[in-house]
Every structure is written in C-alpha cells, then in structure tokens.
N, C-alpha and C positions, 0 to 999 in steps of 0.2 A: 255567761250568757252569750248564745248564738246568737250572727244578724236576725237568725228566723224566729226565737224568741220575745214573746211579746214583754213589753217592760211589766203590761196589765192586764192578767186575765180574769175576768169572770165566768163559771159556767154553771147553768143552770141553779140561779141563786133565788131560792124562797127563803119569805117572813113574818111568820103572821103575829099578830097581837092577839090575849085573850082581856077579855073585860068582862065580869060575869059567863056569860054564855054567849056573849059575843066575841065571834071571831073576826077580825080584819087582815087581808090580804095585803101587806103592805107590795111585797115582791112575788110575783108569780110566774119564774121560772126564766129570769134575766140573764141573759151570757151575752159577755163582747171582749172586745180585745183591743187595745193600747198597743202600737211599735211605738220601739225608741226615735225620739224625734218628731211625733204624731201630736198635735192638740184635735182634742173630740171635746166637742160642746155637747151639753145635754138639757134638755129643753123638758118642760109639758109644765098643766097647771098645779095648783097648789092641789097637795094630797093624792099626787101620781104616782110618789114614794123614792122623789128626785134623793131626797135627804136620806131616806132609807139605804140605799143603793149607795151612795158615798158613804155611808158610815159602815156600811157591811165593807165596800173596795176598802176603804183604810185601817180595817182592824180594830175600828173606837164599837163595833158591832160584829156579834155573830150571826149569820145565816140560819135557820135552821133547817134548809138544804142548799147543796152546790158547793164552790170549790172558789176561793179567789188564791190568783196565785202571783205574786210581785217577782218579775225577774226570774220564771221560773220555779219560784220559791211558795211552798204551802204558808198562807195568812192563816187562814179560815182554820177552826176546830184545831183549835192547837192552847195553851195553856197562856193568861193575859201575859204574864212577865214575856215569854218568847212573842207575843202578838206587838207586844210595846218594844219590845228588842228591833225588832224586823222593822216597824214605823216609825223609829229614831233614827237606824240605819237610811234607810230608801225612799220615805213617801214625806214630804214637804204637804202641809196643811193651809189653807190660806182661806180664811174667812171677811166675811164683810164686815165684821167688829170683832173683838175681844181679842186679838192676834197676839194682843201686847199684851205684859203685864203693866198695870199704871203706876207702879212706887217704883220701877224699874228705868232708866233713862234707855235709849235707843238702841245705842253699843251694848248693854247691858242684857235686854233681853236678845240680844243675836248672841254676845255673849255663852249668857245661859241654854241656849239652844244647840252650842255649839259642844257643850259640856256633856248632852246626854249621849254624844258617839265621840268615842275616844277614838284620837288618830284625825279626825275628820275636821280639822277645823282650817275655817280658810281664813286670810287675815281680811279682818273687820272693815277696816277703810276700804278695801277694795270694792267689798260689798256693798258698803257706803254710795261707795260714788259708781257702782252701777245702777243703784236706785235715784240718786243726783240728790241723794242726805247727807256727803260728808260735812258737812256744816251744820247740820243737824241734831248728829250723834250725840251729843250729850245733852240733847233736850226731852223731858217725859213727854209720854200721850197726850196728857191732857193742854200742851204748848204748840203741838202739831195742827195745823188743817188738815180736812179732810184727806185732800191730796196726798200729802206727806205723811198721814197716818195707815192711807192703803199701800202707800209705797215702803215702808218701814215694816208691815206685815209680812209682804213679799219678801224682803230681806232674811226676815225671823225662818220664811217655810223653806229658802233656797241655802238657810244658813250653810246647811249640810252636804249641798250638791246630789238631792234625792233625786232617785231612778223615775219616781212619778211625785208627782204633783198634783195635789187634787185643790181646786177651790169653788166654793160654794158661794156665789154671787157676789164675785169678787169688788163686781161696778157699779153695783146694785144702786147705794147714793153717791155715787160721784158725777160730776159733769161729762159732759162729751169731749172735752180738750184731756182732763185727766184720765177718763174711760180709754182714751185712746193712747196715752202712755204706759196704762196698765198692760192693754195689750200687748203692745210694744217691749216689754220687758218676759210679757208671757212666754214671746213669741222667743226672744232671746233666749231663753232657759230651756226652749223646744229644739232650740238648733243649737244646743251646745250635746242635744241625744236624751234629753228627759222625755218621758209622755206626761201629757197634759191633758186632764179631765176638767172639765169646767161646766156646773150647772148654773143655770143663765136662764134668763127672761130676755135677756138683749139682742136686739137683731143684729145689730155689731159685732158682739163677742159670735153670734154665730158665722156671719160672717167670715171674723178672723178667722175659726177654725178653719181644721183643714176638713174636717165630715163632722156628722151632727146626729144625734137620733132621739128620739121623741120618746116620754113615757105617758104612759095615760094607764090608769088603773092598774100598779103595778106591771104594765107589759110592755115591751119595747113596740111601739105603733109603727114606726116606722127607721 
C-alpha cells in the first residue's frame, strides 16, 4: 500500500431489500474513502442505512452495486471464504455488545481472535494493559462493568493490528468518563496508521473525529 492509498474505499455502493413487491433502498450510490491514520464518524437517523453501509465496508454484506476496496484490496463481489480471509486479515470489528464470547474469559476471546490470522498474533498482556485490563484478563463477560466490557471489545477488534477498524456505536451505553477513554484508545489505534470508521449518535465521538458525514435516506447529505 502507497501513502496515497486509502486504507478504505467505498465507491458507488447500492442495496436494496425486496419484501413482496416492496423494494427498499437501503444504499443509494454511497462512495468515501478512509487514509491510514484518519478516524471518520458517521452520523444520521435510525433507518438512513448507517448499519447497512458498515456491513457492506466490512464484508459481513454484499452491495449489489459499487466496489469496497480495503488497502487497495477488492472486498466486495468476491466468494465469503476470501471475504472472511480479507476481514480476519485487516478490518477489526467493534460493536456495542456481543464483542465477546460469554463462556470464554478475556485473554481467551483475544486469544481466539488472534487464532483466525496466522503469523499475526501480538502478545496478550500487552494488549491488556493498553486497554488498563491486565488484571482483568482472566475474568468472563459477564464479571466485567460496562466499562471494562467496551474496553475488552476493543482489545478483541485491535487483536490483529487491522488496517481499519470499523465500530458501530461503540459509546452508545457508556458514561461520559468511559466514552471518553473509548475514544482515547480509538484515537491510539489511528495514530499507530489504522482508519477508523465509527457510526455514532454522539456529539463527542464526532467531535473526536477528524471529518464526519451524514446519511439520510441511503445518501451521503453531507
């Protein structure tokens, strides 16, 4: 990858749903782009196709037009096994629940995470204690606070040192003291040369970013 290489490209990405005879326009002709070292917030209301649009950039979705390309690299319209190859390689996932597995302790799902790219594994404690869980690590889900349980996510999506990072309302239930560590470590993992996509409700997280763009009815508004 060239410096002028975006870590995250999307271009001209549509997706529509059928339901009977109804069609739904989730995406309607979405293109942006992600450098290494960028965080981009993405904002608008429920049913603008925030979540559509991140499941098409991370490969958990196909487009049924347009192109998403990671590092370069063709995502999109390519066969799952190589779709899941490419997003165990590069793209760190980070949600507002379910990050974890719950029968699994701490170490255990970074662990497992670190299992699916061979070659790729950083050691655990280190990751630990940039999240400030070494002490932690051998406690399940269900023993964690909120706090500790968004920051243990984050561990799980940075296990691998992916090219992007995408999280889906990362701060969503957390306080403003934790909200603001979240960032803090986002921001960390941006200046180490990942892009960071983050869909958000929060004036803060938009804030933190470095740019921000709007959807509303499938279209980038602004």
């Amino acid at each position: 990858m060239t410096a002028t290489t975006p870590a995250l490209e999307a271009e001209s990405l549509y997706r529509f749903f059928r339901a009977g005879d109804e069609e739904t326009l989730a995406l309607q002709g979405v293109s942006l782009a992600v450098d290494p070292g960028e965080t981009l917030a993405i904002t608008g209301p429920s049913g603008s196709g925030k979540s559509t649009l991140l499941a098409c950039l991370a490969g958990v979705d196909e487009p049924d037009g347009g192109t998403v390309r990671i590092a370069g690299e063709r995502m999109s319209h390519r066969p799952e096994a190589e779709r899941a190859a490419l997003r165990a390689r590069s793209i760190g996932l980070l949600f507002q629940s379910d990050n974890l597995f719950d029968q699994l302790t701490v170490r255990d799902n970074i662990r497992l995470a670190q299992r699916l790219v061979s070659g790729r594994a950083a050691e655990i404690d280190r990751l630990l204690d940039e999240v400030g869980l070494r002490a932690r690590g051998d406690a399940y889900p269900a023993q964690l606070s909120g706090g500790e349980s968004a920051r243990a996510g984050l561990a799980v999506a940075v296990a691998n040192r992916p090219a992007v990072l995408i999280a889906d309302e990362p701060t969503g239930e957390l306080d403003g003291a934790t909200e603001r560590q979240i960032l803090g470590l986002l921001r960390r993992h941006a200046d180490t040369g990942a892009a960071v996509v983050v869909v958000t409700h929060s004036p803060a997280v938009v804030r933190h970013a470095d740019r921000s763009l709007a959807l509303s009815d499938g279209r980038i508004s602004r």
